[in-house]
BAFI-3210 file (N, C-alpha, C; in Angstrom, 3 decimals, decimal comma, padded with zeros to 6 digits):
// residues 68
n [1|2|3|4|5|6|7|8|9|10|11|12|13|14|15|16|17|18|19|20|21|22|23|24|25|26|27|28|29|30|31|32|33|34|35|36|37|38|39|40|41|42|43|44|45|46|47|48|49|50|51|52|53|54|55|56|57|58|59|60|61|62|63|64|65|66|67|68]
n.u [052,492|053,381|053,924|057,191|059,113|061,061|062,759|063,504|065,673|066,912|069,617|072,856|073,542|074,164|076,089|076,872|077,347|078,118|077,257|077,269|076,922|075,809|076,980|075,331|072,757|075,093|075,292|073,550|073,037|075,641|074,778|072,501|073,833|075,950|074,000|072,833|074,329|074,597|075,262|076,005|075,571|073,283|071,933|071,098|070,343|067,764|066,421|065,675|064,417|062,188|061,259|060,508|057,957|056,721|057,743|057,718|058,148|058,524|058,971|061,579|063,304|066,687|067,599|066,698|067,547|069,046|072,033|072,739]
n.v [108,203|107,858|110,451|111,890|111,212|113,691|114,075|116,742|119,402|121,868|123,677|124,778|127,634|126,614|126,730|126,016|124,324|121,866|118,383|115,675|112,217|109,719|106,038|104,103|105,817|106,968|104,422|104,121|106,354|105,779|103,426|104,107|106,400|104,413|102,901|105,086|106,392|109,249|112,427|112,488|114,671|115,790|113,767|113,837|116,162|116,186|113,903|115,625|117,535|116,870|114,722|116,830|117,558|115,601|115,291|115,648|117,123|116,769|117,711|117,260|116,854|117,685|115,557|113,973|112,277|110,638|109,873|108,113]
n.w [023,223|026,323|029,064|029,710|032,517|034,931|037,601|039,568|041,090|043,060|041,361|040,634|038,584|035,310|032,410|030,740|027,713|027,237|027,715|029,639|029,320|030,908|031,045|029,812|028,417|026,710|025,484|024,081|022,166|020,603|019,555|017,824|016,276|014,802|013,263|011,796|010,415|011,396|013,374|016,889|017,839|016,034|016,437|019,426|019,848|018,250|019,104|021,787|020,884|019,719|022,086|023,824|024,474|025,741|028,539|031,719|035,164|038,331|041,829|043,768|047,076|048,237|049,415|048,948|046,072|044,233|042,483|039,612]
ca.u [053,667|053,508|054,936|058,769|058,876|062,170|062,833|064,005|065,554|067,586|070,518|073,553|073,533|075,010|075,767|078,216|076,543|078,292|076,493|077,866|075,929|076,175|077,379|073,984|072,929|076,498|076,118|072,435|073,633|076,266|074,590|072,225|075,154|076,200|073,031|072,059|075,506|074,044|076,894|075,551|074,908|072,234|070,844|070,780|069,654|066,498|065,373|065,291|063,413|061,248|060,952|060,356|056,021|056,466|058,635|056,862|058,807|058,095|059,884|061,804|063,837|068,128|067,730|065,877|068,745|069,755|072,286|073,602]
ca.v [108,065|108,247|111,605|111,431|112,102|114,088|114,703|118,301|120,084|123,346|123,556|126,218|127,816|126,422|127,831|125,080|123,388|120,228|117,426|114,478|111,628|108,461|105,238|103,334|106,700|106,831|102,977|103,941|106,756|104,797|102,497|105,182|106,530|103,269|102,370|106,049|107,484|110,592|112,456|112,378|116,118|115,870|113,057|113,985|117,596|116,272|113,863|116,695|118,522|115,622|114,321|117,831|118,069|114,381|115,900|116,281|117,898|116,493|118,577|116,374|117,776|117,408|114,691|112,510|112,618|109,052|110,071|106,700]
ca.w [024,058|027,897|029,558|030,335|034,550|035,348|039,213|039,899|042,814|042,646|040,735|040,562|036,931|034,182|031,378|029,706|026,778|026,954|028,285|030,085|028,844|031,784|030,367|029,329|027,228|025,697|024,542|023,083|021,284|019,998|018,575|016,808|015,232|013,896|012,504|011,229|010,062|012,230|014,544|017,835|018,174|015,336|017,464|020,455|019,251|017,365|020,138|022,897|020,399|019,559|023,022|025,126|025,121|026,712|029,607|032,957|035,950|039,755|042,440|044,942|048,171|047,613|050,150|047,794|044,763|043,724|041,178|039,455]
c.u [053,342|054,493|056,124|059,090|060,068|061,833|063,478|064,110|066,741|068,475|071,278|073,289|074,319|075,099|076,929|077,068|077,419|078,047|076,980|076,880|076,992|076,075|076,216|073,288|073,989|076,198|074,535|072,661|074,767|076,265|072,978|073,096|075,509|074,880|072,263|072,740|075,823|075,516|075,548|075,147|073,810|071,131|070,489|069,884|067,652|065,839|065,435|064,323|062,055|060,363|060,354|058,666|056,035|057,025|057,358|058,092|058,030|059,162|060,344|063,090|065,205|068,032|067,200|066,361|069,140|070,385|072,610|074,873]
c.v [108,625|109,353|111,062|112,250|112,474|114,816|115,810|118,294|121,229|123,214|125,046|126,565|127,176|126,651|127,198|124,797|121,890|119,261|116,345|113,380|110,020|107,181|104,656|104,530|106,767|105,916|103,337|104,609|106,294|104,030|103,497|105,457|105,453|103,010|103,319|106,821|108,697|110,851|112,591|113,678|115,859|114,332|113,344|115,040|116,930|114,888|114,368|117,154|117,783|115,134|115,325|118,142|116,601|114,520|116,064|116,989|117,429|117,198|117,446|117,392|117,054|116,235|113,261|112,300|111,902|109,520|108,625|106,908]
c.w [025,438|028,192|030,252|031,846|034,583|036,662|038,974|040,782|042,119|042,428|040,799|038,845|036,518|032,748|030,043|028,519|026,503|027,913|028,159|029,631|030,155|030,611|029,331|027,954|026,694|024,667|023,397|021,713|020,108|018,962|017,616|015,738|014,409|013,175|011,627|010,336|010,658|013,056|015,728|018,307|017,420|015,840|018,345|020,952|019,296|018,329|021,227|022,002|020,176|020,797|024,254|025,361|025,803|028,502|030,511|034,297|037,407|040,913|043,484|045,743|047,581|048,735|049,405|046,567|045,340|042,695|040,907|039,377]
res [x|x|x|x|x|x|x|x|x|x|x|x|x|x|x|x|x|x|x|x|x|x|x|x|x|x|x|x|x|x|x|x|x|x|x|x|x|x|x|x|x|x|x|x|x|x|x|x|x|x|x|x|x|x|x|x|x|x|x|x|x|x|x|x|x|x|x|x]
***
């Protein structure tokens, strides 16, 4: 599996644990769930945990933040 690139730039703390998930992840999850019985915490859980040595980190300036 090819490393997963996530842009970075400085962030205030946060210290919530609930995570907004944008529409397109919503509908994937979604359809996980339907096809796994799984709740979406025990998915979403176990691929972060799964997916985090593929993770890379590139630093970009707040001027260069495309959110969708």
């Amino acid at each position: 599996m090819e490393k997963i690139k996530i842009k970075t730039y400085a962030l205030n703390s946060n210290k919530n644990e609930i995570v907004r998930l944008d529409e397109r992840a919503k509908d994937i999850v979604n359809q996980l769930q339907r096809a796994s019985g799984l709740s979406a915490t025990y998915l979403v859980s176990e691929i972060i945990r799964q997916a985090a040595d593929y993770v890379v980190f590139e630093e970009i300036s707040n001027g260069d933040i495309q959110v969708p």
